[in-house]
LOBA-264429 format. One record per residue (C-alpha): x, y, z. Coordinates in steps of 0.25 Angstrom, whole numbers. Example, Ala and Ser with C-alpha at 12.3 -4.5 7.8 and 13.67 -1.06 7.14 Angstrom:
% residues 2
X->49 | Y->-18 | Z->31
X->55 | Y->-4 | Z->29
% end
This chain:
% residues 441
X->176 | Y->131 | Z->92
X->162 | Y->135 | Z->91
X->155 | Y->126 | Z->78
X->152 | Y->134 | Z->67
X->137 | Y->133 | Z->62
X->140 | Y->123 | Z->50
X->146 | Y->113 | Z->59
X->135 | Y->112 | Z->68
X->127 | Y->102 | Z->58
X->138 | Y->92 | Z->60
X->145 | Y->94 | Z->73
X->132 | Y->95 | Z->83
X->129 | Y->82 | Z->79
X->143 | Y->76 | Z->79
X->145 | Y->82 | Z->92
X->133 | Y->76 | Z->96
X->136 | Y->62 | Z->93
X->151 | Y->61 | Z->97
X->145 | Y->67 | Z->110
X->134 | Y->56 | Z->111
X->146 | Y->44 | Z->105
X->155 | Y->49 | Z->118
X->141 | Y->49 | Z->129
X->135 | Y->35 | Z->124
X->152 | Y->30 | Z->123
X->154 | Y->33 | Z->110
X->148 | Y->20 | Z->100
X->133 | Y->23 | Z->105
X->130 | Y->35 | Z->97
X->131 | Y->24 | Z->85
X->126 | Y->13 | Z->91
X->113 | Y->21 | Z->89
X->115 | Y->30 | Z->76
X->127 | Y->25 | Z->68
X->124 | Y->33 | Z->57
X->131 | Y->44 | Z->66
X->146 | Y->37 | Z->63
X->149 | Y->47 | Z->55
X->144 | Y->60 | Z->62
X->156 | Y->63 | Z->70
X->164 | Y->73 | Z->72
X->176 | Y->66 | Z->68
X->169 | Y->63 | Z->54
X->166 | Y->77 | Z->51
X->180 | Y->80 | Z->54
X->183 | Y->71 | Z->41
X->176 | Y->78 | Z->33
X->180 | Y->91 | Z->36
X->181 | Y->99 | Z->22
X->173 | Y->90 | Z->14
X->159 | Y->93 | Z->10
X->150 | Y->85 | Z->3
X->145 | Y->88 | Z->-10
X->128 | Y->87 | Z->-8
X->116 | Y->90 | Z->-18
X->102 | Y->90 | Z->-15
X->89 | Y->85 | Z->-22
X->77 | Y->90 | Z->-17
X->77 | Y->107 | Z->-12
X->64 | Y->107 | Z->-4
X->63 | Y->110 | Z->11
X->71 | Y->98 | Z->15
X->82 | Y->100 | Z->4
X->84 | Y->113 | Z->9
X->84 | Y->109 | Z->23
X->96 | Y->101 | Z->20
X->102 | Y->112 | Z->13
X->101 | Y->120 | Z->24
X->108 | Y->111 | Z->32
X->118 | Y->107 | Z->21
X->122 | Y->123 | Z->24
X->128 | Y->121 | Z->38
X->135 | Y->107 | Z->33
X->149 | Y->109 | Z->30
X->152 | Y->98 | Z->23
X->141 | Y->99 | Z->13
X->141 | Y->106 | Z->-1
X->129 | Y->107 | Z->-7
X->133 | Y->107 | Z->-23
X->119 | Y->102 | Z->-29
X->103 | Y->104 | Z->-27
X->93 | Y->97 | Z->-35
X->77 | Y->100 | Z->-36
X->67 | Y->99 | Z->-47
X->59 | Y->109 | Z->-38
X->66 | Y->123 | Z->-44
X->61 | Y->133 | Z->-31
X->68 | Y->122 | Z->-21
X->80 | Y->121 | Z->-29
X->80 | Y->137 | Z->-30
X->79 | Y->136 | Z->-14
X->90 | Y->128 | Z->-13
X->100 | Y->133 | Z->-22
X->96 | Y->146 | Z->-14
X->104 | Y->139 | Z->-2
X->115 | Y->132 | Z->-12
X->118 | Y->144 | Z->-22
X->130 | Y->134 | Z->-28
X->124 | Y->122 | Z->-28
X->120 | Y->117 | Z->-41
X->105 | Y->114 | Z->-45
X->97 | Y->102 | Z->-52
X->82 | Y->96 | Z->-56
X->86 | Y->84 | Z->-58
X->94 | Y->77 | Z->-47
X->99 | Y->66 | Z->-58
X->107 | Y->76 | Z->-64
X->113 | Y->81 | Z->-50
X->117 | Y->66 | Z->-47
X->127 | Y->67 | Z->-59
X->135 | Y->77 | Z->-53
X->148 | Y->73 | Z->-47
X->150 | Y->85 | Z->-37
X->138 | Y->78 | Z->-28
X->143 | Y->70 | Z->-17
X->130 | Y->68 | Z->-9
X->114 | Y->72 | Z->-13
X->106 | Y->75 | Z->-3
X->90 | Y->72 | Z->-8
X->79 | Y->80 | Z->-1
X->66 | Y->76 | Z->-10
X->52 | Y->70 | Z->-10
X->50 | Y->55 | Z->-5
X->50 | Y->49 | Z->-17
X->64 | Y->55 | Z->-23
X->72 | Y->48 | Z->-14
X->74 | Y->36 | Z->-17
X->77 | Y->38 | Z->-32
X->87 | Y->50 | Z->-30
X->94 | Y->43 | Z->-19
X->96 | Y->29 | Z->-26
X->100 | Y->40 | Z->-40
X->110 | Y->47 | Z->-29
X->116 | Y->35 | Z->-25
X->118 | Y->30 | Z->-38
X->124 | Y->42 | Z->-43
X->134 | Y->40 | Z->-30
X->129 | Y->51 | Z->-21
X->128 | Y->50 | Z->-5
X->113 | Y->54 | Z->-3
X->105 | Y->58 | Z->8
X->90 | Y->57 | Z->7
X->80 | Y->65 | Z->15
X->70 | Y->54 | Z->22
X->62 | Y->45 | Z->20
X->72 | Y->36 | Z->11
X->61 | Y->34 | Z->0
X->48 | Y->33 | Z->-5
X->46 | Y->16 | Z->-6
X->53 | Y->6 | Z->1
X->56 | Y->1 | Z->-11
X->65 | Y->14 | Z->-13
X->69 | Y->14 | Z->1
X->76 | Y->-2 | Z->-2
X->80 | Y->4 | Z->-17
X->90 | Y->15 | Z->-8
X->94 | Y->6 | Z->4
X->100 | Y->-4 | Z->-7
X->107 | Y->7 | Z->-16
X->113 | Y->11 | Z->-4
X->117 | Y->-3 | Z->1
X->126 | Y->-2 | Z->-13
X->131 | Y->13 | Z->-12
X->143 | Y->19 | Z->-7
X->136 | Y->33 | Z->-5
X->130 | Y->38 | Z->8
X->116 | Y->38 | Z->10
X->106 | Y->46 | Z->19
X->93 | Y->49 | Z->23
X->89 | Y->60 | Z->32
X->85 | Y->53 | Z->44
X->89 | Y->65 | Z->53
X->84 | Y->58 | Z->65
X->98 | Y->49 | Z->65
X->105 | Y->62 | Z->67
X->98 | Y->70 | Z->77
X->106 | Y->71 | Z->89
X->93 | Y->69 | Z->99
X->90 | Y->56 | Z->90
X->103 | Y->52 | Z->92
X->104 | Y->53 | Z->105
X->90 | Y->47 | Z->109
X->96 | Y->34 | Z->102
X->104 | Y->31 | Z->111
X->97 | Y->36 | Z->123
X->87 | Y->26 | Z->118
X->97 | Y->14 | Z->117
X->102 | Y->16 | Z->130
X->89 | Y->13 | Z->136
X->85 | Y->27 | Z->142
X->71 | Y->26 | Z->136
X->69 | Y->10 | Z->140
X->63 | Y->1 | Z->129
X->59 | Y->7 | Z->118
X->43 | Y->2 | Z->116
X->37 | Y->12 | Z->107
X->40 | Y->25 | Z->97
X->30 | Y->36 | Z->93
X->35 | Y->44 | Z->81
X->25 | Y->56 | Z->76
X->25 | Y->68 | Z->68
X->14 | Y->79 | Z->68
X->14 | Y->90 | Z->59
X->3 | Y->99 | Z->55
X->4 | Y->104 | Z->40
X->-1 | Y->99 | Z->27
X->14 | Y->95 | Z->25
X->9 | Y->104 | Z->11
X->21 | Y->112 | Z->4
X->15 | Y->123 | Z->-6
X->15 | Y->120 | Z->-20
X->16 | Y->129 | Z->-30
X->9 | Y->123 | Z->-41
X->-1 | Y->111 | Z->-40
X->10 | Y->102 | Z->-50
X->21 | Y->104 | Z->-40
X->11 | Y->98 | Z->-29
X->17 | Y->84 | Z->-28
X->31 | Y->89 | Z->-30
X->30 | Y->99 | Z->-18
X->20 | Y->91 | Z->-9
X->28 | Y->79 | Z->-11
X->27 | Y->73 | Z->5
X->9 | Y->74 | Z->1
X->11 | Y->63 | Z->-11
X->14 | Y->47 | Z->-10
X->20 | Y->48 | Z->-21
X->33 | Y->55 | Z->-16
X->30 | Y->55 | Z->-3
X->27 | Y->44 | Z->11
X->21 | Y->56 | Z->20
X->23 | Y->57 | Z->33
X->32 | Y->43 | Z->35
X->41 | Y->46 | Z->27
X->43 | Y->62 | Z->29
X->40 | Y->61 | Z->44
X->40 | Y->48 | Z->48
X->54 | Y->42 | Z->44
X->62 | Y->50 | Z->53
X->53 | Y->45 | Z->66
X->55 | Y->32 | Z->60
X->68 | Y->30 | Z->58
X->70 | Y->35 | Z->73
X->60 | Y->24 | Z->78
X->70 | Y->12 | Z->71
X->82 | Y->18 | Z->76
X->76 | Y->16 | Z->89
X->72 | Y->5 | Z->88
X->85 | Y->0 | Z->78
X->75 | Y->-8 | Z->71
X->62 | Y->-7 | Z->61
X->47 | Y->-8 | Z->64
X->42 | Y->-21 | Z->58
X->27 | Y->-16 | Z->54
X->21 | Y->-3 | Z->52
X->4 | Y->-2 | Z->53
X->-1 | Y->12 | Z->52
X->-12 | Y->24 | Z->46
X->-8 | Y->36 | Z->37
X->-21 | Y->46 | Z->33
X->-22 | Y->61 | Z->28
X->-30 | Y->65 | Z->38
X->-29 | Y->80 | Z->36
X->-23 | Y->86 | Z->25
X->-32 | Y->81 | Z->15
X->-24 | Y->89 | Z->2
X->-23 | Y->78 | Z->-9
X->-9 | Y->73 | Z->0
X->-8 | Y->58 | Z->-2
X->2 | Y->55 | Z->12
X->-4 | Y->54 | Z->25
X->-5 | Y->66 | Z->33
X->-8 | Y->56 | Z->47
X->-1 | Y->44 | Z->50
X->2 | Y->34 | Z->60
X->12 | Y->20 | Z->58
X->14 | Y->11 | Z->68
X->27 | Y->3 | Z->68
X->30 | Y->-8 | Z->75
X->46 | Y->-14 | Z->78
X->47 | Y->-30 | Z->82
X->48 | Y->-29 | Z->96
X->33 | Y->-21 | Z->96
X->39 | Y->-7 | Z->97
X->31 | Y->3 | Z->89
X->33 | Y->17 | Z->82
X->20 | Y->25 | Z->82
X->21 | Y->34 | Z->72
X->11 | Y->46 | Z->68
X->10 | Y->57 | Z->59
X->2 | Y->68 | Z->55
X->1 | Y->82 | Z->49
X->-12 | Y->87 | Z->54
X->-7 | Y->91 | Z->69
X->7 | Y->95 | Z->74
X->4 | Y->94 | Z->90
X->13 | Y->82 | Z->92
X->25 | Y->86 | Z->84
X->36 | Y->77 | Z->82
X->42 | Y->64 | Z->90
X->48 | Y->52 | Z->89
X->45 | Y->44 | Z->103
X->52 | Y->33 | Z->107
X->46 | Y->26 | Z->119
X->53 | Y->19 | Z->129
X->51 | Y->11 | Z->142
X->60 | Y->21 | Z->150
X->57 | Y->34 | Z->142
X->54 | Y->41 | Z->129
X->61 | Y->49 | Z->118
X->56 | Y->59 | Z->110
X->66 | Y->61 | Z->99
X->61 | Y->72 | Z->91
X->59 | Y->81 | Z->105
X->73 | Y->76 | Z->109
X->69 | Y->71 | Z->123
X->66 | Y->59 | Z->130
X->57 | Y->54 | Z->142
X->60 | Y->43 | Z->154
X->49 | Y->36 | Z->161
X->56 | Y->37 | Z->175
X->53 | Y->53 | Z->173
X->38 | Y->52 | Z->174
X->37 | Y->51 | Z->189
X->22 | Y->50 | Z->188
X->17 | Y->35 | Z->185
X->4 | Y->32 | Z->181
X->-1 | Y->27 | Z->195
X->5 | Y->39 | Z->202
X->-3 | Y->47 | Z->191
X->-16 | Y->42 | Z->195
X->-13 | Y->44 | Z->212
X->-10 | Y->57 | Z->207
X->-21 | Y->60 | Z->200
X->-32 | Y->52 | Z->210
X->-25 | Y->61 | Z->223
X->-27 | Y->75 | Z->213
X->-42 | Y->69 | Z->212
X->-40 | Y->68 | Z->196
X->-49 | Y->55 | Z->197
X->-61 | Y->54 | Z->205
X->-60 | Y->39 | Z->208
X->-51 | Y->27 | Z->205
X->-57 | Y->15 | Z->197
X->-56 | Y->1 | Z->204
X->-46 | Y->0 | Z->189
X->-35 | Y->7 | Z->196
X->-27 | Y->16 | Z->187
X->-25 | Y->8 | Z->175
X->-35 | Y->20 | Z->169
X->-26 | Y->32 | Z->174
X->-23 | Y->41 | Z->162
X->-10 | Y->38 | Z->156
X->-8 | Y->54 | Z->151
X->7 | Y->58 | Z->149
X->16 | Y->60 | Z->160
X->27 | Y->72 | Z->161
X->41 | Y->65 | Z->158
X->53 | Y->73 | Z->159
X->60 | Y->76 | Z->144
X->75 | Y->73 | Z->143
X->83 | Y->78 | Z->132
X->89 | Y->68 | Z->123
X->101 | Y->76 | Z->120
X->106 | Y->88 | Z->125
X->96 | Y->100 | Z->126
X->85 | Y->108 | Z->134
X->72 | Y->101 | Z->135
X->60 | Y->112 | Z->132
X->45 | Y->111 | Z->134
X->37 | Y->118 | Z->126
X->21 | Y->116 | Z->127
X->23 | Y->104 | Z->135
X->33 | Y->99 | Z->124
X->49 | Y->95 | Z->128
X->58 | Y->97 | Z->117
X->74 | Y->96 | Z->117
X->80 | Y->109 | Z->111
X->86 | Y->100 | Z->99
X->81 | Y->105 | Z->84
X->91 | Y->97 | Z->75
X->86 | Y->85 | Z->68
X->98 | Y->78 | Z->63
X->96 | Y->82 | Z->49
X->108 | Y->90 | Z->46
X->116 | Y->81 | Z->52
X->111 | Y->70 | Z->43
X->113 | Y->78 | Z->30
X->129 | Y->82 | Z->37
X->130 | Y->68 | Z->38
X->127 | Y->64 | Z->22
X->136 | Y->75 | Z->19
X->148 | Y->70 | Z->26
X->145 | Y->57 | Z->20
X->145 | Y->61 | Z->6
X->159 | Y->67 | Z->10
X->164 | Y->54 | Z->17
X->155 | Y->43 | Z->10
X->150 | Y->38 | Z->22
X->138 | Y->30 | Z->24
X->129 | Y->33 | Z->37
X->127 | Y->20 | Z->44
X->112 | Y->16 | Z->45
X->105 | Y->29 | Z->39
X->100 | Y->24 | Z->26
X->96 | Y->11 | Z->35
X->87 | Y->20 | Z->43
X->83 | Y->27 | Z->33
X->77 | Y->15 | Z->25
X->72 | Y->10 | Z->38
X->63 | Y->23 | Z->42
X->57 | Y->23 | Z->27
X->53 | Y->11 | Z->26
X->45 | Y->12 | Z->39
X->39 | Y->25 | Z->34
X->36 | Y->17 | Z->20
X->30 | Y->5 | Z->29
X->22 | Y->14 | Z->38
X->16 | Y->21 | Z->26
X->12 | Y->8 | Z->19
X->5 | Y->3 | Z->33
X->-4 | Y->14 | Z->33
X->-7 | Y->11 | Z->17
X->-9 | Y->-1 | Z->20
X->-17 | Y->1 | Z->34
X->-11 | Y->-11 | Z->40
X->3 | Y->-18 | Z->48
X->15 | Y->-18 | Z->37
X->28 | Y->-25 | Z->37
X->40 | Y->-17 | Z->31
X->42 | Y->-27 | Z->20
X->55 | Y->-37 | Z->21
X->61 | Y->-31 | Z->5
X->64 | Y->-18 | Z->13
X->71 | Y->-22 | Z->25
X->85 | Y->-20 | Z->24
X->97 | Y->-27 | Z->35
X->96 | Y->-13 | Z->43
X->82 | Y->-17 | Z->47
X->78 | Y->-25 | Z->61
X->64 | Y->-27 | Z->66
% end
C-alpha cells in the first residue's frame, strides 16, 4: 500500500533505521545512536490512535516551522499557542484555527488538556520556561541551544534528573538519516583514525529581521543582544558541536579562541566573525569557524580520518586510496609537463600540496550531483521533524529518549565555553561544577 503523505514524517525514518539495524546485525544502529530505541516501526504501531495534546510558546519563524511540520504528524494535536508578539500569534492561529491563544505562557501551564509544550523563543526563555514546564508536569521540548548560562544549563540537567517527564532539545542532527548512518560507517573504521574535525558556517546577511518600531528592536532582533542571545555558537554552532562529540563519544577538555564584529557594524553586541579551537585528550581537535560577511564556503561538518573524510552536512564521504596521484607522482608529472624549469638540490619536500580530485561516495542511498565543482547527495531532510515526531510520541507513552538531554547539555556547554575563551582571549577549562557523569575527556 502506497504511504500516504502524513505518515512519511515517521515512516522514512523508521524504515530507515530498521533497514540500517537488519544491515549492521541489528544492535549497531544503537550502539551508535541510542536515542533511536523508540523510532521503530513497531513503537509507532502502539500508538496507533493516540495523539499528543502539544502547545507552543514562541510563534516566530521557528515556531511556525514546527507548526508546519506538527501538520503532517498524526499523532499530534495542537490545542494551545502562546506569544506576547500579537502579529505572530495571529500567524499562527492562522495555521491552528481551533487552538486556543495566550500572552502569558504561566497561565497556558495551568491548563490540564496539555500533555507536552513545545518552547520555540529567544536564548534567554529557555531555561526558565522549561524548568516552569516541568514543574507544572509537562514533557517539554526546547529548541537549541539548552540555555543562556551554564549555570542554567546545570539548573535543567538536575530538574530532569528528578522528573518523570520527557524532555527534548532540537538537536536535529541525531536524527538525520545520513548522520545516522555516517556514525557507524565511522566506527567501523571506513575513514581510519579520526585525527581532526573542521565545522564551519558561512552566511552572508545582517542576520537583521525588520522592526517595526525602534521599542520592539530588542525583542525582534533578539539573536544581535548578549542579553538574550550567545551569537553564532549557540545558534549555529551547537548543532556542529554536538556532531564533533558523538564522534568522538567524549568532550573537548579546553577551548582557546577570537570572536570580533568585523562587518556589520549596526549597534549588535554578538560577534559577526568567529573562530574556537577545541581540543579532546588524546590531541584531536575541532576547528570551528564562523561568519556572516561571506557565504562561498557554505556549510560542513568534516571529519578527518587517516583512511578518508566525511563531509556530513553534503552527505558524502572520501577514501585516500581513491586519490591515485601521490605527492611525488605529482611532481614527475608536472617536471615531465615542464611546469618547473629546474629541480632544487631540496628534492620535492617544497612541491605544492594543492587539493587532489577524490572520488565522492554517498553515505546513504542517493545520486551524487556536482554542481560548480561542488558534490552533493540529493538528500534535503534535516532530522528535524522526525525529532519533534519523536517528543509527540513520547508525551503519549511517557518515554524518555536516552541520551538527548545529555548531549544536549554537552554541546552547550562547549558553545558557552567557546564564547567565554574568545572574552577572555585565552585557553579555558570547562569548569569541574558543570560536568555531569555523561561526560568523558
Amino acid at each position: 500500500m502506497k504511504e500516504t503523505k502524513q505518515e512519511g514524517v515517521d515512516i522514512s525514518l523508521r524504515k530507515f533505521i530498521k533497514e540500517l539495524g537488519y544491515l549492521a546485525g541489528g544492535a549497531a544502529v544503537l550502539a551508535t545512536s541510542p536515542w533511536l530505541t523508540a523510532c521503530t516501526p513497531e513503537k509507532l504501531k502502539e500508538i496507533s490512535g493516540n495523539r499528543a495534546r502539544v502547545a507552543l510558546i514562541g510563534t516566530g519563524s521557528r515556531g511556525q516551522y514546527h507548526l508546519h511540520n506538527l501538520k503532517l504528524i498524526p499523532h499530534a494535536e495542537v490545542v494551545a499557542l502562546c506569544d506576547n508578539y500579537e502579529p505572530h500569534l495571529k500567524e499562527a492561529l492562522a495555521l491552528f484555527p481551533n487552538a486556543r491563544t495566550y500572552t502569558d505562557y504561566r497561565k497556558m501551564l495551568e491548563e490540564k488538556d496539555i500533555d507536552g509544550v513545545i518552547i520555540s523563543t529567544p536564548l534567554n526563555w529557555h531555561a526558565p520556561m522549561t524548568l516552569d514546564a516541568l514543574a507544572a508536569g509537562k514533557h517539554v521540548f526546547c529548541e537549541k541551544a539548552m540555555a543562556h548560562s551554564m549555570e542554567e544549563c546545570k539548573a535543567i540537567y538536575d530538574a530532569y534528573q528528578h522528573s518523570d517527564r520527557a524532555l527534548y532539545f532540537c538537536m536535529q542532527r541525531m536524527y538525520d538519516e545520513k548522520y545516522i548512518r555516517a556514525m557507524q560507517l565511522i566506527r567501523s573504521g571506513l575513514i581510519g583514525e579520526v585525527t581532526g574535525m573542521r565545522c564551519h558556517w558561512f552566511r552572508n546577511a545582517d542576520w537583521r529581521r525588520p522592526c517595526p518600531s525602534p521599542e520592539l528592536e530588542r525583542h525582534i532582533n533578539w539573536r544581535l543582544y548578549k542579553e538574550s542571545s550567545g551569537g553564532l555558537m549557540t545558534e549555529l554552532a551547537s548543532h556542529q558541536l554536538e556532531v564533533c562529540n558523538w564522534v568522538a563519544d567524549k568532550m573537548p577538555e579546553s577551548a582557546i579562541g577570537m570572536g570580533d564584529i568585523v562587518y556589520w557594524k549596526d549597534g549588535r553586541e554578538v560577534y559577526d566573525s568567529v573562530n574556537v579551537i577545541y581540543r579532546y585528550s588524546n590531541g584531536v581537535k575541532i576547528n570551528y569557524e564562523s561568519l556572516i560577511s561571506n557565504k562561498y564556503n557554505g556549510m560542513e561538518d568534516q571529519i578527518l580520518g587517516t583512511k578518508g573524510t566525511m563531509e556530513l552536512a553534503k552527505g558524502l564521504y572520501y577514501l585516500e586510496e581513491d586519490h591515485s596521484t601521490s605527492g611525488i607522482k605529482q611532481l614527475i608529472n608536472q617536471v615531465q609537463e615542464k611546469a618547473f624549469a629546474a629541480i632544487p638540490a631540496a628534492g620535492p619536500s617544497w612541491r605544492p600540496e594543492t587539493q587532489g580530485k577524490y572520488r565522492p561516495h554517498a553515505i546513504i542511498s542517493g545520486e551524487v550531483h556536482v554542481n560548480h565543482g561542488q558534490s552533493t547527495v540529493g538528500v534535503d531532510k534535516d532530522g528535524s521533524d522526525v525529532i519533534l515526531s519523536a517528543f509527540c510520541q513520547s508525551c503519549i507513552t511517557g518515554e524518555k529518549a536516552k541520551n538527548v538531554v545529555e548531549e544536549a547539555y554537552c554541546s552547550t556547554l562547549l558553545c558557552l565555553l567557546g564564547n567565554k575563551a574568545m572574552e577572555a582571549r585565552e585557553l579555558v577549562y570547562l569548569p569541574d561544577e558543570y560536568k555531569i557523569p555523561y561526560m568523558k575527556f
